[in-house]
N, C-alpha and C positions, 0 to 999 in steps of 0.2 A: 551636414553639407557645409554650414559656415566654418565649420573646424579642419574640415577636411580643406579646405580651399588656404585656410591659414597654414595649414601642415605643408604644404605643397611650396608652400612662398618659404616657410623657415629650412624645407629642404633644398632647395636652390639657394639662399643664401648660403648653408655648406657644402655647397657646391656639388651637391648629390641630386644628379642625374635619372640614374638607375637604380629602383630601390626595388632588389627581390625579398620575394613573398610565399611563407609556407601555404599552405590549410589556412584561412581563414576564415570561417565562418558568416559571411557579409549577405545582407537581400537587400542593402541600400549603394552610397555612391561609394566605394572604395577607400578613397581616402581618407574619409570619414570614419569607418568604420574600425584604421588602421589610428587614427586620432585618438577614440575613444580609447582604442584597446591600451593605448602608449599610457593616457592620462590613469586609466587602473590599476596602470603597475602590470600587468599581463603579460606583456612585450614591451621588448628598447631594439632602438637601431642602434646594427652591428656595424663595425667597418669592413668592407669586402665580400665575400660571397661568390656565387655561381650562379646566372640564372638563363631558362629555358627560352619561352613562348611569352610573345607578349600578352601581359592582361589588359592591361586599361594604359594609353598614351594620352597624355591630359597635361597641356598646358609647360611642355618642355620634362616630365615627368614620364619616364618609362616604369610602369611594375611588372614586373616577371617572376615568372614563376620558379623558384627559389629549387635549384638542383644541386647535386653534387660535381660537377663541371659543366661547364657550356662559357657562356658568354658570360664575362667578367661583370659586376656589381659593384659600385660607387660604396652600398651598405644593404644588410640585409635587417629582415625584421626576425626576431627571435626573441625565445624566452629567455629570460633573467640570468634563469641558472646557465644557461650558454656562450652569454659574453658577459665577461667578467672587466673589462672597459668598454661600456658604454657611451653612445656619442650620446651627448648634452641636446636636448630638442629641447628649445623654449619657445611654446605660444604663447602669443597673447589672447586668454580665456576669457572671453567675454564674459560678465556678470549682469548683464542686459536681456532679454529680462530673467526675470526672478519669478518664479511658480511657486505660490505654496497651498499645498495641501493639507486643512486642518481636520485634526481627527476630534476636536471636541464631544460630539457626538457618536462618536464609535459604539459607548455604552448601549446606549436606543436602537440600536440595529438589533434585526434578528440572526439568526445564523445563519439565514440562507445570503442575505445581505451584507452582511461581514465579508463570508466572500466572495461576492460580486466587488466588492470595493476592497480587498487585496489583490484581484483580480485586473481592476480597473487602477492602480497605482503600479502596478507593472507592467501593465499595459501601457503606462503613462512614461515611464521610466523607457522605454524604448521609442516611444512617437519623439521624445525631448532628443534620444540617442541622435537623431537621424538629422538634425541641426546643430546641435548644440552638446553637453556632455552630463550626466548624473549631477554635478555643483550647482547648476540652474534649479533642480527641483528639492523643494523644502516638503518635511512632513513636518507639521507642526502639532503640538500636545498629544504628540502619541504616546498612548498606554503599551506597558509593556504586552498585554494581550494582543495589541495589534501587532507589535514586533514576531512575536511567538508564531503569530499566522501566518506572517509574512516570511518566518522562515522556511516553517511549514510545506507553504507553495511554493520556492524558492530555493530549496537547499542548494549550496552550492552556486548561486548566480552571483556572481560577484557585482555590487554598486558601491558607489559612493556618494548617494544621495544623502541630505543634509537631512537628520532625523533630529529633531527636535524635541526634547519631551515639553519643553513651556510655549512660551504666547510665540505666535510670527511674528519673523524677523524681517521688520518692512526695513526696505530699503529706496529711495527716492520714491517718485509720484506712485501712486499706488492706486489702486482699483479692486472691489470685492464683484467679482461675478455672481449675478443673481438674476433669476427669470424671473420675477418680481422688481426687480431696483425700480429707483425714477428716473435713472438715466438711459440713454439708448448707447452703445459701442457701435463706435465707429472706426475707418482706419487712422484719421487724425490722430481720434484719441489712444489707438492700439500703440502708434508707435510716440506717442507721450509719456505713454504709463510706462514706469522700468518692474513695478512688481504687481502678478497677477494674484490673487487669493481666491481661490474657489474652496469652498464647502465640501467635505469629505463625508457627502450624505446620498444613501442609497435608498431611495423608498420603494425596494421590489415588490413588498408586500403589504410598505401602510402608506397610505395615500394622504401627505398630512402638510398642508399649507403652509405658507412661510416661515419654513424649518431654517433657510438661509438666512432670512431675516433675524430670526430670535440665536443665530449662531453670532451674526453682526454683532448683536445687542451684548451679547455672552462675554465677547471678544472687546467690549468698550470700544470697538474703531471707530472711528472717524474722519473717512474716507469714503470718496463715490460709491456709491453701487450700482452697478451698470447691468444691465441685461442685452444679451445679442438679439437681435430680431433679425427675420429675414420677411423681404419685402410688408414691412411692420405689425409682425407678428412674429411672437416666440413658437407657435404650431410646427412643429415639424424641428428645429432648432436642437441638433443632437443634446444631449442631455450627460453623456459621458464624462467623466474626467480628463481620459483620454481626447476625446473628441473634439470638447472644449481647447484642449491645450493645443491639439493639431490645428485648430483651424485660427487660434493668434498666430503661433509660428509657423503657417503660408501664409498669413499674411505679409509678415514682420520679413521672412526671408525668400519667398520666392515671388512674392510682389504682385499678389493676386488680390482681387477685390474682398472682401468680406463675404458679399454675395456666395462669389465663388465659391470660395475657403468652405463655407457653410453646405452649400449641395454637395460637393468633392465628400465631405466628410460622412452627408447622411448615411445612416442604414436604409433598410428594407424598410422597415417600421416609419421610419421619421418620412420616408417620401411619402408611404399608403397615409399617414397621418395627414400629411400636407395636404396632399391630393382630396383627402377628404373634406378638408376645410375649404378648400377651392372652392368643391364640387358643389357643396351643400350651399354657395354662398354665388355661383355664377347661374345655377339653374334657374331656368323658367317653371313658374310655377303653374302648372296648366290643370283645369278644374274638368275634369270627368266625370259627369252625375254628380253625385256627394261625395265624390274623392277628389283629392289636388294630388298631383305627382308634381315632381321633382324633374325635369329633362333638360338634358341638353344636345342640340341641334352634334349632327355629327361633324360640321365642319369647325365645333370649337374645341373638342377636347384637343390637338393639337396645342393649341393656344394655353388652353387651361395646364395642360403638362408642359407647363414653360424650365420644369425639375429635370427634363427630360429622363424621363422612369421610362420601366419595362413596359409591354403592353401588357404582361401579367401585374406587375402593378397597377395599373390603369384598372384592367378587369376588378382585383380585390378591393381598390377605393368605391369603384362605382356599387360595388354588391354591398360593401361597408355601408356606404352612403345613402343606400337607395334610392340610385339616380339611375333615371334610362335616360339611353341616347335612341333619338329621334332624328328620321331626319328633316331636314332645313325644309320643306315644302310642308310636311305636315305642319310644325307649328307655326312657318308663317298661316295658315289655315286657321289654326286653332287663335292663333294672335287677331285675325283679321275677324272672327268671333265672339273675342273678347271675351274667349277665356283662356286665357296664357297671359300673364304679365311676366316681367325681369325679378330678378334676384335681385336681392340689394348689389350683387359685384357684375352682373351680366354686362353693365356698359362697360367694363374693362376690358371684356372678352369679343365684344363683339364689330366685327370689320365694317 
Protein backbone atom coordinates (compact mmCIF):
# COMPACT_ATOMS: atom_id res chain seq x y z
CA UNK A 1 0.00 0.00 0.00
CA UNK A 2 2.76 2.44 1.17
CA UNK A 3 4.89 1.63 -1.94
CA UNK A 4 2.19 1.49 -4.16
CA UNK A 5 1.25 5.21 -3.14
CA UNK A 6 5.12 6.23 -3.57
CA UNK A 7 5.13 4.40 -7.16
CA UNK A 8 2.25 6.56 -8.07
CA UNK A 9 3.95 9.93 -7.06
CA UNK A 10 7.47 8.89 -8.82
CA UNK A 11 5.28 8.12 -11.82
CA UNK A 12 3.78 11.61 -12.26
CA UNK A 13 6.99 13.10 -11.55
CA UNK A 14 7.96 11.35 -15.08
CA UNK A 15 5.20 12.51 -16.30
CA UNK A 16 3.40 9.15 -16.84
CA UNK A 17 0.03 9.38 -16.83
CA UNK A 18 -1.12 6.21 -18.38
CA UNK A 19 0.73 3.03 -17.35
CA UNK A 20 -0.55 -0.17 -19.14
CA UNK A 21 -0.54 -3.51 -17.71
CA UNK A 22 -0.29 -7.18 -18.77
CA UNK A 23 -1.54 -10.37 -16.46
CA UNK A 24 -0.77 -9.44 -13.38
CA UNK A 25 -1.19 -11.48 -10.66
CA UNK A 26 -2.59 -8.88 -7.80
CA UNK A 27 -5.51 -9.75 -4.67
CA UNK A 28 -4.20 -6.60 -3.01
CA UNK A 29 -4.09 -2.47 -4.14
CA UNK A 30 -2.53 -2.52 -7.64
CA UNK A 31 0.03 -0.37 -7.45
CA UNK A 32 1.33 -1.93 -4.92
CA UNK A 33 1.60 -4.89 -6.20
CA UNK A 34 3.15 -3.43 -9.47
CA UNK A 35 5.82 -1.71 -6.77
CA UNK A 36 6.82 -4.96 -5.46
CA UNK A 37 7.09 -6.67 -8.75
CA UNK A 38 9.42 -3.66 -10.19
CA UNK A 39 11.61 -3.88 -6.80
CA UNK A 40 12.29 -7.96 -7.64
CA UNK A 41 13.62 -7.37 -10.88
CA UNK A 42 10.36 -9.29 -12.43
CA UNK A 43 9.11 -6.19 -14.47
CA UNK A 44 10.60 -2.48 -15.64
CA UNK A 45 8.56 0.31 -17.21
CA UNK A 46 8.62 0.40 -20.70
CA UNK A 47 8.19 3.69 -22.84
CA UNK A 48 4.94 3.63 -24.85
CA UNK A 49 2.71 0.90 -25.39
CA UNK A 50 -1.18 0.16 -26.23
CA UNK A 51 -3.80 -0.02 -23.93
CA UNK A 52 -7.42 -1.18 -23.62
CA UNK A 53 -10.16 -0.86 -20.51
CA UNK A 54 -9.44 0.92 -17.66
CA UNK A 55 -8.23 -0.99 -14.58
CA UNK A 56 -7.86 1.18 -11.54
CA UNK A 57 -7.95 5.39 -11.86
CA UNK A 58 -6.19 6.39 -8.78
CA UNK A 59 -4.96 9.57 -8.03
CA UNK A 60 -4.24 11.27 -11.76
CA UNK A 61 -3.05 7.55 -12.59
CA UNK A 62 -4.82 5.67 -15.36
CA UNK A 63 -3.82 1.51 -15.54
CA UNK A 64 -5.08 -0.27 -18.47
CA UNK A 65 -4.94 -3.05 -19.65
CA UNK A 66 -1.84 -3.54 -21.93
CA UNK A 67 -3.01 -4.49 -25.79
CA UNK A 68 -1.66 -4.63 -28.96
CA UNK A 69 -3.41 -1.12 -30.19
CA UNK A 70 -6.02 0.93 -28.64
CA UNK A 71 -5.26 3.91 -26.83
CA UNK A 72 -1.85 5.21 -26.71
CA UNK A 73 0.37 4.61 -23.03
CA UNK A 74 2.64 7.20 -21.40
CA UNK A 75 4.70 3.46 -20.61
CA UNK A 76 4.03 0.00 -20.24
CA UNK A 77 4.98 -2.60 -17.48
CA UNK A 78 6.92 -5.62 -19.05
CA UNK A 79 9.40 -8.12 -18.65
CA UNK A 80 13.16 -7.43 -18.66
CA UNK A 81 13.83 -9.38 -21.48
CA UNK A 82 11.24 -7.06 -23.53
CA UNK A 83 12.66 -3.59 -23.06
CA UNK A 84 15.99 -3.38 -23.52
CA UNK A 85 15.91 0.70 -22.20
CA UNK A 86 14.42 0.86 -19.30
CA UNK A 87 12.89 3.92 -17.63
CA UNK A 88 14.84 4.68 -14.26
CA UNK A 89 11.82 4.40 -11.34
CA UNK A 90 13.47 5.56 -8.07
CA UNK A 91 11.47 5.18 -4.78
CA UNK A 92 12.15 6.08 -1.73
CA UNK A 93 12.03 2.50 0.17
CA UNK A 94 11.18 2.78 3.42
CA UNK A 95 13.40 0.88 5.99
CA UNK A 96 10.87 1.63 8.83
CA UNK A 97 10.00 -0.77 10.22
CA UNK A 98 12.24 -3.60 10.26
CA UNK A 99 10.71 -7.43 11.09
CA UNK A 100 13.02 -9.94 12.15
CA UNK A 101 12.49 -13.34 12.30
CA UNK A 102 14.89 -15.51 14.48
CA UNK A 103 15.23 -19.05 13.70
CA UNK A 104 17.52 -19.91 16.71
CA UNK A 105 15.42 -22.39 17.78
CA UNK A 106 14.49 -24.10 14.45
CA UNK A 107 16.62 -27.21 15.80
CA UNK A 108 13.68 -27.96 18.82
CA UNK A 109 10.93 -27.95 16.44
CA UNK A 110 9.35 -31.12 15.40
CA UNK A 111 8.64 -31.80 11.95
CA UNK A 112 5.30 -31.18 11.83
CA UNK A 113 6.24 -27.58 13.26
CA UNK A 114 9.03 -26.84 10.91
CA UNK A 115 6.48 -26.58 8.57
CA UNK A 116 4.00 -24.80 10.07
CA UNK A 117 6.80 -22.04 10.54
CA UNK A 118 8.04 -22.14 6.82
CA UNK A 119 4.51 -21.99 6.38
CA UNK A 120 4.09 -19.04 8.64
CA UNK A 121 7.35 -17.09 7.09
CA UNK A 122 5.61 -17.06 3.84
CA UNK A 123 2.82 -16.37 4.95
CA UNK A 124 4.69 -13.50 6.44
CA UNK A 125 6.44 -12.50 3.45
CA UNK A 126 3.24 -11.65 1.65
CA UNK A 127 1.14 -9.85 4.69
CA UNK A 128 4.74 -7.28 4.64
CA UNK A 129 4.03 -7.51 0.48
CA UNK A 130 0.74 -5.68 0.85
CA UNK A 131 2.55 -2.44 2.67
CA UNK A 132 5.67 -2.62 2.32
CA UNK A 133 8.26 -4.78 0.18
CA UNK A 134 10.59 -8.34 0.97
CA UNK A 135 13.79 -5.57 2.44
CA UNK A 136 11.60 -4.97 5.50
CA UNK A 137 11.66 -8.58 6.62
CA UNK A 138 14.87 -10.30 8.25
CA UNK A 139 15.29 -14.05 8.85
CA UNK A 140 17.87 -14.09 11.38
CA UNK A 141 20.35 -17.32 12.25
CA UNK A 142 18.96 -19.47 9.88
CA UNK A 143 20.19 -22.95 9.29
CA UNK A 144 20.84 -24.06 6.04
CA UNK A 145 17.96 -26.90 6.97
CA UNK A 146 15.70 -24.04 7.24
CA UNK A 147 16.67 -22.67 3.73
CA UNK A 148 16.29 -26.26 2.20
CA UNK A 149 12.64 -26.18 3.39
CA UNK A 150 11.96 -23.00 2.49
CA UNK A 151 12.92 -23.95 -0.89
CA UNK A 152 11.09 -26.94 -0.64
CA UNK A 153 7.67 -25.14 -0.14
CA UNK A 154 8.60 -22.35 -2.47
CA UNK A 155 10.32 -23.44 -5.42
CA UNK A 156 10.46 -20.88 -7.72
CA UNK A 157 8.66 -17.91 -5.66
CA UNK A 158 10.93 -15.30 -6.09
CA UNK A 159 11.88 -12.88 -2.70
CA UNK A 160 14.19 -10.86 -1.48
CA UNK A 161 13.94 -11.10 1.94
CA UNK A 162 17.15 -10.49 4.11
CA UNK A 163 18.26 -14.04 5.17
CA UNK A 164 20.61 -13.81 7.75
CA UNK A 165 22.65 -16.89 8.95
CA UNK A 166 24.12 -14.81 12.34
CA UNK A 167 22.60 -12.49 15.35
CA UNK A 168 19.66 -9.64 14.16
CA UNK A 169 20.36 -6.82 12.62
CA UNK A 170 18.88 -4.18 14.98
CA UNK A 171 18.56 -1.24 13.60
CA UNK A 172 17.25 1.96 15.75
CA UNK A 173 14.70 1.49 18.78
CA UNK A 174 13.83 -1.85 18.95
CA UNK A 175 11.32 -4.13 20.58
CA UNK A 176 11.23 -8.19 21.08
CA UNK A 177 7.62 -9.47 20.91
CA UNK A 178 6.60 -11.70 23.74
CA UNK A 179 3.23 -12.94 25.42
CA UNK A 180 5.22 -13.14 28.55
CA UNK A 181 7.27 -9.62 28.36
CA UNK A 182 6.79 -6.86 31.15
CA UNK A 183 5.79 -4.40 28.89
CA UNK A 184 2.26 -3.98 27.35
CA UNK A 185 2.42 -2.57 23.30
CA UNK A 186 0.80 -0.04 22.49
CA UNK A 187 0.33 2.35 19.39
CA UNK A 188 2.61 5.16 20.94
CA UNK A 189 4.92 2.67 21.37
CA UNK A 190 4.17 0.66 17.77
CA UNK A 191 5.05 3.72 15.99
CA UNK A 192 8.45 4.48 18.25
CA UNK A 193 9.87 1.25 17.72
CA UNK A 194 11.71 1.06 13.93
CA UNK A 195 12.68 -2.75 14.59
CA UNK A 196 10.19 -5.65 15.52
CA UNK A 197 11.88 -9.10 16.72
CA UNK A 198 9.49 -11.88 17.05
CA UNK A 199 10.68 -15.43 17.88
CA UNK A 200 10.58 -17.97 15.19
CA UNK A 201 8.89 -20.50 17.57
CA UNK A 202 6.01 -23.00 16.69
CA UNK A 203 4.79 -25.13 19.64
CA UNK A 204 2.07 -27.23 17.68
CA UNK A 205 2.91 -30.08 19.46
CA UNK A 206 4.96 -29.18 22.85
CA UNK A 207 3.42 -26.80 25.04
CA UNK A 208 6.53 -25.31 26.78
CA UNK A 209 6.73 -21.84 28.66
CA UNK A 210 8.92 -18.99 28.10
CA UNK A 211 10.64 -20.33 24.99
CA UNK A 212 10.70 -16.36 23.91
CA UNK A 213 12.04 -15.55 26.95
CA UNK A 214 15.09 -18.14 27.06
CA UNK A 215 15.41 -17.10 22.91
CA UNK A 216 15.89 -13.13 24.58
CA UNK A 217 18.41 -14.70 26.89
CA UNK A 218 20.25 -16.81 23.96
CA UNK A 219 20.18 -13.67 21.84
CA UNK A 220 22.07 -11.42 24.77
CA UNK A 221 19.43 -8.34 23.83
CA UNK A 222 18.90 -5.83 25.65
CA UNK A 223 15.79 -4.45 24.62
CA UNK A 224 11.95 -4.25 25.73
CA UNK A 225 9.89 -7.07 25.62
CA UNK A 226 6.55 -6.29 25.01
CA UNK A 227 3.57 -8.38 24.82
CA UNK A 228 0.21 -7.33 22.87
CA UNK A 229 -2.87 -7.52 24.95
CA UNK A 230 -6.25 -7.10 23.94
CA UNK A 231 -8.60 -5.38 26.39
CA UNK A 232 -5.54 -6.78 29.13
CA UNK A 233 -5.24 -9.95 28.29
CA UNK A 234 -3.06 -11.84 25.89
CA UNK A 235 -6.26 -14.79 25.44
CA UNK A 236 -7.39 -14.76 22.32
CA UNK A 237 -4.23 -12.43 20.83
CA UNK A 238 -3.33 -14.16 17.51
CA UNK A 239 -0.16 -16.09 18.08
CA UNK A 240 1.07 -16.20 14.31
CA UNK A 241 3.93 -14.71 12.82
CA UNK A 242 2.11 -13.63 10.29
CA UNK A 243 -0.49 -12.29 12.36
CA UNK A 244 1.61 -10.54 14.63
CA UNK A 245 3.31 -8.70 11.81
CA UNK A 246 -0.23 -7.84 10.22
CA UNK A 247 -1.66 -6.33 13.00
CA UNK A 248 1.73 -3.68 13.59
CA UNK A 249 1.55 -2.86 9.99
CA UNK A 250 -2.55 -1.69 10.26
CA UNK A 251 -1.58 -0.21 12.71
CA UNK A 252 1.51 1.75 11.53
CA UNK A 253 -0.21 2.24 7.95
CA UNK A 254 -3.76 2.15 7.84
CA UNK A 255 -4.25 3.89 11.19
CA UNK A 256 -6.39 1.75 12.98
CA UNK A 257 -6.33 1.16 16.71
CA UNK A 258 -4.53 -1.80 18.22
CA UNK A 259 -7.67 -3.07 19.51
CA UNK A 260 -8.79 -3.23 16.04
CA UNK A 261 -5.68 -4.44 14.29
CA UNK A 262 -5.98 -7.47 16.86
CA UNK A 263 -9.84 -8.71 16.14
CA UNK A 264 -9.46 -7.78 12.18
CA UNK A 265 -6.69 -10.25 12.52
CA UNK A 266 -8.23 -13.24 14.79
CA UNK A 267 -9.00 -16.68 13.48
CA UNK A 268 -11.78 -18.88 14.45
CA UNK A 269 -9.74 -20.35 17.23
CA UNK A 270 -8.47 -17.01 18.84
CA UNK A 271 -12.24 -15.50 19.01
CA UNK A 272 -13.89 -19.20 20.56
CA UNK A 273 -10.71 -18.81 22.82
CA UNK A 274 -11.57 -15.19 23.82
CA UNK A 275 -15.21 -15.75 24.09
CA UNK A 276 -14.45 -18.43 26.35
CA UNK A 277 -12.57 -16.49 28.72
CA UNK A 278 -15.26 -13.80 28.73
CA UNK A 279 -17.65 -16.35 29.34
CA UNK A 280 -16.24 -18.18 32.14
CA UNK A 281 -15.28 -14.90 33.95
CA UNK A 282 -18.82 -12.74 33.21
CA UNK A 283 -21.14 -15.74 34.43
CA UNK A 284 -23.44 -15.84 37.34
CA UNK A 285 -22.71 -18.56 39.27
CA UNK A 286 -25.99 -19.91 40.33
CA UNK A 287 -26.27 -22.95 43.02
CA UNK A 288 -28.88 -25.79 42.03
CA UNK A 289 -29.08 -28.46 44.82
CA UNK A 290 -25.22 -29.40 45.06
CA UNK A 291 -24.49 -28.15 41.71
CA UNK A 292 -23.29 -24.34 40.60
CA UNK A 293 -23.71 -23.67 36.99
CA UNK A 294 -22.24 -21.19 35.14
CA UNK A 295 -25.13 -18.73 33.20
CA UNK A 296 -25.66 -15.97 31.58
CA UNK A 297 -28.75 -13.97 31.30
CA UNK A 298 -29.70 -13.79 27.42
CA UNK A 299 -29.52 -10.14 27.26
CA UNK A 300 -25.78 -10.13 27.88
CA UNK A 301 -24.13 -12.26 25.58
CA UNK A 302 -24.44 -9.39 22.91
CA UNK A 303 -22.32 -7.38 25.21
CA UNK A 304 -20.02 -10.35 26.17
CA UNK A 305 -19.47 -10.81 22.11
CA UNK A 306 -18.10 -7.12 22.06
CA UNK A 307 -15.29 -9.63 19.03
CA UNK A 308 -18.23 -9.44 17.23
CA UNK A 309 -17.96 -13.55 16.30
CA UNK A 310 -20.45 -15.74 14.52
CA UNK A 311 -23.32 -17.04 16.26
CA UNK A 312 -21.61 -20.42 15.65
CA UNK A 313 -18.88 -19.15 17.48
CA UNK A 314 -20.91 -18.01 20.27
CA UNK A 315 -22.56 -21.58 20.25
CA UNK A 316 -18.80 -23.47 20.30
CA UNK A 317 -17.59 -20.97 23.22
CA UNK A 318 -20.62 -21.44 25.44
CA UNK A 319 -20.56 -25.65 24.87
CA UNK A 320 -16.37 -25.09 25.37
CA UNK A 321 -17.14 -23.22 28.43
CA UNK A 322 -19.95 -24.69 29.87
CA UNK A 323 -21.98 -21.79 30.19
CA UNK A 324 -26.00 -21.64 29.72
CA UNK A 325 -27.74 -18.88 28.73
CA UNK A 326 -30.69 -18.19 31.00
CA UNK A 327 -33.09 -15.87 30.72
CA UNK A 328 -33.05 -12.37 32.60
CA UNK A 329 -36.31 -13.18 34.85
CA UNK A 330 -35.12 -16.43 35.81
CA UNK A 331 -31.96 -15.37 37.43
CA UNK A 332 -33.16 -12.25 38.72
CA UNK A 333 -35.27 -15.21 40.75
CA UNK A 334 -32.55 -17.17 41.45
CA UNK A 335 -30.39 -13.76 42.47
CA UNK A 336 -33.48 -12.61 44.69
CA UNK A 337 -32.83 -16.37 46.47
CA UNK A 338 -29.60 -15.87 46.94
CA UNK A 339 -28.50 -18.32 44.99
CA UNK A 340 -26.82 -16.76 42.03
CA UNK A 341 -24.09 -14.25 42.67
CA UNK A 342 -21.70 -12.36 39.68
CA UNK A 343 -18.63 -13.47 38.29
CA UNK A 344 -15.65 -11.76 39.02
CA UNK A 345 -16.19 -9.75 35.34
CA UNK A 346 -20.25 -9.67 35.45
CA UNK A 347 -20.28 -5.90 36.48
CA UNK A 348 -18.55 -5.22 33.23
CA UNK A 349 -21.39 -6.80 31.48
CA UNK A 350 -24.09 -5.75 32.91
CA UNK A 351 -26.62 -2.50 32.05
Amino acid sequence: MLLGRLLIEELKKLGIRRLCVGRLRCGDYLPQCIAVSLLLGKYVVCGGGYGGHTVLRDDDLEITALTKDGIPCDARLVKPSKCPNPIRIEMPIPNKPHFIIDLTLWGEHTETERNELVEQVLVSISVVRRYLWDGNLELSNAPDEFLQYLDKFARGFTNAIVINRGAPRIEGPTVMLDAEGDCVLNEVLINEFSTFIIGGIVDKERRVKGETGRLYRLLGLKVPRCRIELRGSVIGVPDRLNKIIEIILRVLFEGRSLEDSIIMSMSKRDRVNRLFYEMQRASYRVRVGSTTMLVIPKSMIERVNWLGATAKEVELALKKSHVIVMDDEEINRYLSLHQARPGPWTHKYVM
